[in-house]
C-alpha positions as CSV (number, residue, x, y, z in Angstrom):
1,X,29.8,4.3,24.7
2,X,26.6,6.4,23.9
3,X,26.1,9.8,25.4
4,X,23.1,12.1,24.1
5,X,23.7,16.0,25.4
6,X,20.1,16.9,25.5
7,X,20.1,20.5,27.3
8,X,17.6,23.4,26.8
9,X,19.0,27.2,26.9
10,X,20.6,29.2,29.5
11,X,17.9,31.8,29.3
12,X,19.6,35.2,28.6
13,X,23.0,33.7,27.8
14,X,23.1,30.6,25.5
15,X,20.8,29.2,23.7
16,X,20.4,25.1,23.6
17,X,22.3,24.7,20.9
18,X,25.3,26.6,21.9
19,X,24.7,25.0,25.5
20,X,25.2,21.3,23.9
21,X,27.9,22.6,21.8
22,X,29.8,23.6,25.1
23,X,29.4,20.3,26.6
24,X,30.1,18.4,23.9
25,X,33.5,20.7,23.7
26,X,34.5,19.7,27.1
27,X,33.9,16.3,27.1
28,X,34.4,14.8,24.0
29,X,38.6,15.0,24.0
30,X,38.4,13.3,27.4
31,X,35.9,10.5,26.6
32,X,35.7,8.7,23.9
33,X,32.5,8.0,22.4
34,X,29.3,8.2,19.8
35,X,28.1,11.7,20.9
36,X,24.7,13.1,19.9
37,X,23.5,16.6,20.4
38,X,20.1,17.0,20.6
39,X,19.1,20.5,22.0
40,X,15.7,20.5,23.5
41,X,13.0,22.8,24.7
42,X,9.8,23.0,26.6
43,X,7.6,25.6,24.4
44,X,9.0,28.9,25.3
45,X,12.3,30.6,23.7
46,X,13.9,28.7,21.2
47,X,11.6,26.1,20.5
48,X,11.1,26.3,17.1
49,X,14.9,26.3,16.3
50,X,15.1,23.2,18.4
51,X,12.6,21.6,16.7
52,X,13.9,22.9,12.9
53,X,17.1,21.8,13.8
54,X,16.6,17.9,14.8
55,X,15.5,17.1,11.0
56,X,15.0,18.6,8.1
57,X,13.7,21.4,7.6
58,X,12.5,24.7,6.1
59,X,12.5,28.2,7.2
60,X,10.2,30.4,5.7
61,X,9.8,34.8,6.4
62,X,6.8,36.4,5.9
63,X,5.6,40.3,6.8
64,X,3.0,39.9,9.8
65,X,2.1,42.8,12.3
66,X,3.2,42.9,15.7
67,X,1.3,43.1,18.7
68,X,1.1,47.0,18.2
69,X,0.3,46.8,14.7
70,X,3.6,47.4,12.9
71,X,4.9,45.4,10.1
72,X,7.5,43.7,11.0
73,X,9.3,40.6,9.5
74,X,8.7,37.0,11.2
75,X,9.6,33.3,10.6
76,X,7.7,29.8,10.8
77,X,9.2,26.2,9.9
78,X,7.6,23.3,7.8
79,X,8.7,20.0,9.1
80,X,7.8,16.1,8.0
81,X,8.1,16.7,4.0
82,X,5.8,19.6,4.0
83,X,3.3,18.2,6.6
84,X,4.1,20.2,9.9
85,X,4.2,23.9,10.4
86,X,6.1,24.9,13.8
87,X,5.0,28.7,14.5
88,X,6.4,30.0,17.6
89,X,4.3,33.0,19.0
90,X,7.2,35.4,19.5
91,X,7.8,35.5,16.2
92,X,5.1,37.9,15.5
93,X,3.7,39.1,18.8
94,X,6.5,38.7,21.3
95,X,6.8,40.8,24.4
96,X,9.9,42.3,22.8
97,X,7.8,44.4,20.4
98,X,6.1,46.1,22.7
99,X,9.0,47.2,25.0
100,X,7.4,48.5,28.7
101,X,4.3,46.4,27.8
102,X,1.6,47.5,26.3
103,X,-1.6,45.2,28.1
104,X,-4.5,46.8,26.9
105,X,-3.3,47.3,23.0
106,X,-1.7,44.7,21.9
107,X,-3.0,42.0,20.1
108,X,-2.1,38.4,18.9
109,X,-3.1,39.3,14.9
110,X,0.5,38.4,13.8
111,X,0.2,35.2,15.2
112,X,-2.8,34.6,13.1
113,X,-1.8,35.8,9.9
114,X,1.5,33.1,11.0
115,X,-1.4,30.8,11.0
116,X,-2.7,31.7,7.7
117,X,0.6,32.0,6.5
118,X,0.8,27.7,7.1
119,X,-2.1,26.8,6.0
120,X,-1.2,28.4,2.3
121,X,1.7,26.1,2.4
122,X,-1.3,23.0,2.4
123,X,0.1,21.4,6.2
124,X,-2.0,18.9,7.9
125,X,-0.3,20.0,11.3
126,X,0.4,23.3,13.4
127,X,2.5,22.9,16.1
128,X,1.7,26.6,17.8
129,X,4.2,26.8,20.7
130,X,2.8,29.9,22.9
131,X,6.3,31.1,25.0
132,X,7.0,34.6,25.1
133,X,3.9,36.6,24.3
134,X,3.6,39.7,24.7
135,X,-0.3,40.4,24.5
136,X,-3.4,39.7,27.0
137,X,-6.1,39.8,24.2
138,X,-7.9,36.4,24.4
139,X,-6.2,35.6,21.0
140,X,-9.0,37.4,19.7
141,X,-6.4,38.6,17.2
142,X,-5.9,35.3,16.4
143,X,-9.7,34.8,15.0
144,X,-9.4,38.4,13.5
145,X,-7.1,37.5,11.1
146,X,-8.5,34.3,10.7
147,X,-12.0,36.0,9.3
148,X,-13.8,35.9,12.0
149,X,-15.6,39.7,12.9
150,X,-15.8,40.6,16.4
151,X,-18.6,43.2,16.8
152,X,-19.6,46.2,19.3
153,X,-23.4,47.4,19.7
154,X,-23.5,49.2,16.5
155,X,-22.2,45.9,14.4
156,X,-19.3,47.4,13.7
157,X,-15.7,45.3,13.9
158,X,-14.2,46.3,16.9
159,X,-10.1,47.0,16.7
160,X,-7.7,44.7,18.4
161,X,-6.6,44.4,22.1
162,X,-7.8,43.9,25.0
163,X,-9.1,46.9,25.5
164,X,-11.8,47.2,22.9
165,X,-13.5,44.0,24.3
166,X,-15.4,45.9,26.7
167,X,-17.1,46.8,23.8
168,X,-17.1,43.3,22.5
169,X,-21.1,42.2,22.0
170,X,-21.6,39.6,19.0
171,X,-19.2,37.5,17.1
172,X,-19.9,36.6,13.3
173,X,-18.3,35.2,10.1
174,X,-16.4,31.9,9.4
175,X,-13.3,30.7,10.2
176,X,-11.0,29.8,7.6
177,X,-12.3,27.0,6.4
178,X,-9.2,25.3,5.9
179,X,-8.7,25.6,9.9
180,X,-11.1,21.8,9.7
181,X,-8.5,20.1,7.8
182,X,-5.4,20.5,10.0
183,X,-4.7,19.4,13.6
184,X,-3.2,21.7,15.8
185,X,-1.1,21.4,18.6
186,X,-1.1,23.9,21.3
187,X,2.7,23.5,22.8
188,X,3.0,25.1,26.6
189,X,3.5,24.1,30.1
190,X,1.1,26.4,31.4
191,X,-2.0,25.0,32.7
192,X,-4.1,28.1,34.3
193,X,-7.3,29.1,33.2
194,X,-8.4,32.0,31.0
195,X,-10.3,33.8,33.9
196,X,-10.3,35.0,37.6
197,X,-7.0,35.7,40.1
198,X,-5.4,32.4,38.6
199,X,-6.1,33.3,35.0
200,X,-4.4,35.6,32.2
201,X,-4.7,38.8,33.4
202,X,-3.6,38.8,37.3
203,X,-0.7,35.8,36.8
204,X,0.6,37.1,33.7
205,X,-0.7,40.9,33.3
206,X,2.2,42.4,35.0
207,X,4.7,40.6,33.5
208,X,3.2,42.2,30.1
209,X,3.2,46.1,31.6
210,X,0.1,46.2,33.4
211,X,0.2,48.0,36.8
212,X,-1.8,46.5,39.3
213,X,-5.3,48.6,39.2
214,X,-5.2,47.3,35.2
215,X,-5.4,43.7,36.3
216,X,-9.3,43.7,37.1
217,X,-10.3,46.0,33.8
218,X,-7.8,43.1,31.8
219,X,-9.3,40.3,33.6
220,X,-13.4,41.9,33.0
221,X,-12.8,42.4,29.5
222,X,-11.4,39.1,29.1
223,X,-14.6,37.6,31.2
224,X,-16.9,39.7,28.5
225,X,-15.1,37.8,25.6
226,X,-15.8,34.5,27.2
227,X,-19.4,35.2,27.4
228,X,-19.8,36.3,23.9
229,X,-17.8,33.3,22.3
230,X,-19.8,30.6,24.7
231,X,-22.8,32.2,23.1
232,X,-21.4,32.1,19.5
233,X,-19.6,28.2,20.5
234,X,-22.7,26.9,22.6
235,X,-20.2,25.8,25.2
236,X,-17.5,27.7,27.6
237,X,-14.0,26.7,27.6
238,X,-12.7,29.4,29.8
239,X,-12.5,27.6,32.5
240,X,-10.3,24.4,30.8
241,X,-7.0,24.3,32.1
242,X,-4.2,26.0,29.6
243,X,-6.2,28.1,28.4
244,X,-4.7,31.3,30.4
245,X,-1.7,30.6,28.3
246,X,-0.1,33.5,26.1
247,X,-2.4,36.0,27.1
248,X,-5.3,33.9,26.6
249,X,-4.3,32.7,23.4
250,X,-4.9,29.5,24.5
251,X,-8.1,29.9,24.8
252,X,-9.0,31.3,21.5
253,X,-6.8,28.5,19.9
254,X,-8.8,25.5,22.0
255,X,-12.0,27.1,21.8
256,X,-12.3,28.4,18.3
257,X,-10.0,26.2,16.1
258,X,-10.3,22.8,18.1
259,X,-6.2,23.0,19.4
260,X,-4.7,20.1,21.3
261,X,-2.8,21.2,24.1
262,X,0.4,19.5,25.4
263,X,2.9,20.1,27.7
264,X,5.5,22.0,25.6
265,X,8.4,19.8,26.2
266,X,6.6,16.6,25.7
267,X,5.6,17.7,22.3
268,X,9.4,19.2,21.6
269,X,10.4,15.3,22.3
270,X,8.2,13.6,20.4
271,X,8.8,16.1,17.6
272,X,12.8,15.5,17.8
273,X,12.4,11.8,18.2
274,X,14.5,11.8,21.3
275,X,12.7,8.6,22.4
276,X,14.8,6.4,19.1
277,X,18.0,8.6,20.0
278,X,18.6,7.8,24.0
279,X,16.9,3.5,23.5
280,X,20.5,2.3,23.2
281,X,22.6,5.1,25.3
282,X,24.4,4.9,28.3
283,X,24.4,8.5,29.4
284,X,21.7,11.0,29.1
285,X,23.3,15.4,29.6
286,X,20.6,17.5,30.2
287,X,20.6,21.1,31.7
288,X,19.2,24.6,32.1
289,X,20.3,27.4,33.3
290,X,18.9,27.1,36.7
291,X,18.0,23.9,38.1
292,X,16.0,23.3,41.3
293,X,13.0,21.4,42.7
294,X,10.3,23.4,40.2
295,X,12.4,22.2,37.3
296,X,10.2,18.9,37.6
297,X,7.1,21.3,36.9
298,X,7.0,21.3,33.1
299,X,10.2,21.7,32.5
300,X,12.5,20.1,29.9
301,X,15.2,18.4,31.4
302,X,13.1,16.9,33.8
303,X,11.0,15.4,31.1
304,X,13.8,14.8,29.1
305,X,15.2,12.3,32.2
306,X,11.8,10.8,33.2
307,X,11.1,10.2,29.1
308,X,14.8,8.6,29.2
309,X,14.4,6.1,32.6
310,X,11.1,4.7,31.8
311,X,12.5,3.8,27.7
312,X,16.0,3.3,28.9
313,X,16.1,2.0,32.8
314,X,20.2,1.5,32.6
315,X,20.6,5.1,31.4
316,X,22.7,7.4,33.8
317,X,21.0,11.1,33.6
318,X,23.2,13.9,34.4
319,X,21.9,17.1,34.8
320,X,24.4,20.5,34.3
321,X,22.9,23.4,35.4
322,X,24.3,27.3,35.7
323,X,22.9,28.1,39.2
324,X,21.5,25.0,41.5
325,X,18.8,25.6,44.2
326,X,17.2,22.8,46.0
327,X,17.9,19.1,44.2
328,X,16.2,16.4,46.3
329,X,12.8,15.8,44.5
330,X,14.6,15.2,41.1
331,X,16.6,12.4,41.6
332,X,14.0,10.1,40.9
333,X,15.3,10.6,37.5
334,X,18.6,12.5,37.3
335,X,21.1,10.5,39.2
336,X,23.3,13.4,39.3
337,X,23.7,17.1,39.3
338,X,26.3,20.2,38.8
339,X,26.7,23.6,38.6
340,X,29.0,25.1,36.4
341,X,30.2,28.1,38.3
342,X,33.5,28.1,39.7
343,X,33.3,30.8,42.4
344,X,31.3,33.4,43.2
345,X,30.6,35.8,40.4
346,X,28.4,38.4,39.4
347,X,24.9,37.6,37.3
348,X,26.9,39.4,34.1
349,X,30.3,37.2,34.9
350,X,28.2,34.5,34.6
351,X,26.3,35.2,31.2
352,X,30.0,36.2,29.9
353,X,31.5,33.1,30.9
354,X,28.9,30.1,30.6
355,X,30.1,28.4,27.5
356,X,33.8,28.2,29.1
357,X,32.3,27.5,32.5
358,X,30.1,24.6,30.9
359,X,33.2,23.1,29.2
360,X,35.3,22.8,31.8
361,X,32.4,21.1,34.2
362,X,31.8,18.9,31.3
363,X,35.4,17.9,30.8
364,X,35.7,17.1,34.6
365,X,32.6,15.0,34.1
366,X,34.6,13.1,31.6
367,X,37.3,12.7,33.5
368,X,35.0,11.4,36.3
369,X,33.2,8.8,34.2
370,X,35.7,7.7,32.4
371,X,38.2,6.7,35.6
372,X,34.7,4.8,37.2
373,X,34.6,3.4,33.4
């Protein structure tokens, strides 16, 4: 029997690793079989390490600046023998550097000079996955450190954030040039657009410690970057789906260096090879920490069990979640799902006990396919 624990994180508790780990603990005693662990993720927390971990791999630190200018200490991965860089946006301008949120000053610099930082190591591919950002710049950071110059009135390079884009009138310089060698890969499972009540600034803004009366400034100053770089790229991309993503990273990454963009957990898959690891396996374990009808929305069990059905028809999916909501419109795919909590609790009881709590579901699970066995 083959069984491939495939889960992503427990957001605030365990990370996908640990989450497999716990399965795997629980059933493994109780059923016999060839086990694989492959943690997954769908571009936000934790996706690099699920992506370092599933070959091998290299870890490399470099000093960057966070979103508030500080030097602080981040990491990227290189993948494929040297070919793939995996930068993960957090790493260098995270929302945890800037605390209460900080919408109108921070920038996405950091994640450029992560950027920079790959293409000195001569990849052909950046993977950029865009989860967990903590700025609303337009990733004009991004270009910043990249050599673009973003100028005001009096040609002078304006500073970073959103802020000083009101002031934001002509763009000049080159890109790196090395930028037109390598493909990147924008990894994310959102899909608004840079601009207007569905865009960055009024989905995302207060999310990032913007007040309410901030979200039209955030959102016009965005709208004057827009208009300068279709000027300066003789086409306007603002309105392409995705590109609302990270604070408008997305944007800045699609328009400006030519990014792909994929949904986050299909490129996590293809990245892991999970499509080689569940061809021959009976059972597919997948889970999150909260599982209900928006899990099929981009998230990475859900892809994880329709990725598995149509390679793998015969394969029973399984989903284990901490807290389940409404079910019915994923069983197209999973043929079964559980909660791991064995009464009620409190939200800390559960963070404290999830790895035990996981186990023992998982070793009733066992039990359970192994009598029907």
């Amino acid at each position: 029997m083959k069984i491939v624990i495939a889960p992503d994180s427990f957001k605030g508790s365990l990370s996908a690793q640990a989450v497999a780990q716990a399965i795997h603990h629980g059933m493994a005693p109780i059923l016999p079989g060839k086990y694989t662990l492959l943690p997954i993720a769908d571009g936000g927390e934790g996706t690099m390490d699920v992506m370092l971990q599933a070959q091998p791999s290299q870890r490399i630190q470099v000093q960057v600046h966070d979103p508030l200018g500080n030097s602080v200490k981040a990491e990227y991965g290189i993948l494929d023998q040297g070919k793939t860089a995996v930068i993960e946006m957090a790493q260098a301008s995270g929302l945890q550097y800037v605390g209460s949120g900080a919408p109108f000053a921070a920038s996405s610099y950091g994640t450029g000079e992560l950027i920079k930082a790959a293409l000195n190591q001569g990849v052909s591919k950046i993977i950029v996955a865009l989860g967990g950002s903590g700025t609303n710049d337009g990733g004009a950071g991004i270009l910043q450190a990249l050599g673009l110059h973003l100028l005001d009135q009096n040609r002078q390079d304006i500073p970073q954030g959103n802020a000083a884009l009101a002031n934001l009138t002509q763009i000049t310089g080159q890109l790196d040039e090395r930028i037109n060698k390598v493909k990147i890969i924008i990894a994310s499972d959102v899909t608004n657009p840079l601009l207007g009540k569905n865009g960055a600034s009024y989905v995302f803004g207060l999310q990032k410690g913007a007040k309410p009366a901030d979200l039209p400034i955030l959102d016009q100053n965005l709208h004057n970057f827009a208009n300068i770089a279709a000027d300066y790229l003789k086409t306007d991309y603002s309105t392409q789906p995705g590109t609302g993503a990270a604070g408008g990273c997305g944007f800045a990454l699609r328009a400006f260096l030519g990014a792909e963009m994929k949904a986050g957990a299909e490129v996590v898959l293809d990245t892991i090879n999970f499509a080689s690891a569940i061809a021959s396996a009976d059972f597919l374990i997948v889970g999150e920490g909260a599982t209900d009808n928006q899990t099929k929305f981009g998230k990475a069990p859900y892809a994880a069990a329709k990725l598995a059905k149509k390679l793998n028809p015969k394969i029973t999916v399984i989903a284990i979640s901490g807290k389940l909501g409404q079910v019915d419109q994923l069983y197209d795919y999973l043929d079964a799902c559980f909660a791991v909590e064995q009464g009620p609790s409190s939200l800390t009881e559960a963070i404290n006990h999830a790895a035990s709590n996981l186990s023992l579901t998982s070793a009733n699970l066992a039990r359970l396919i192994k009598k029907l066995k």
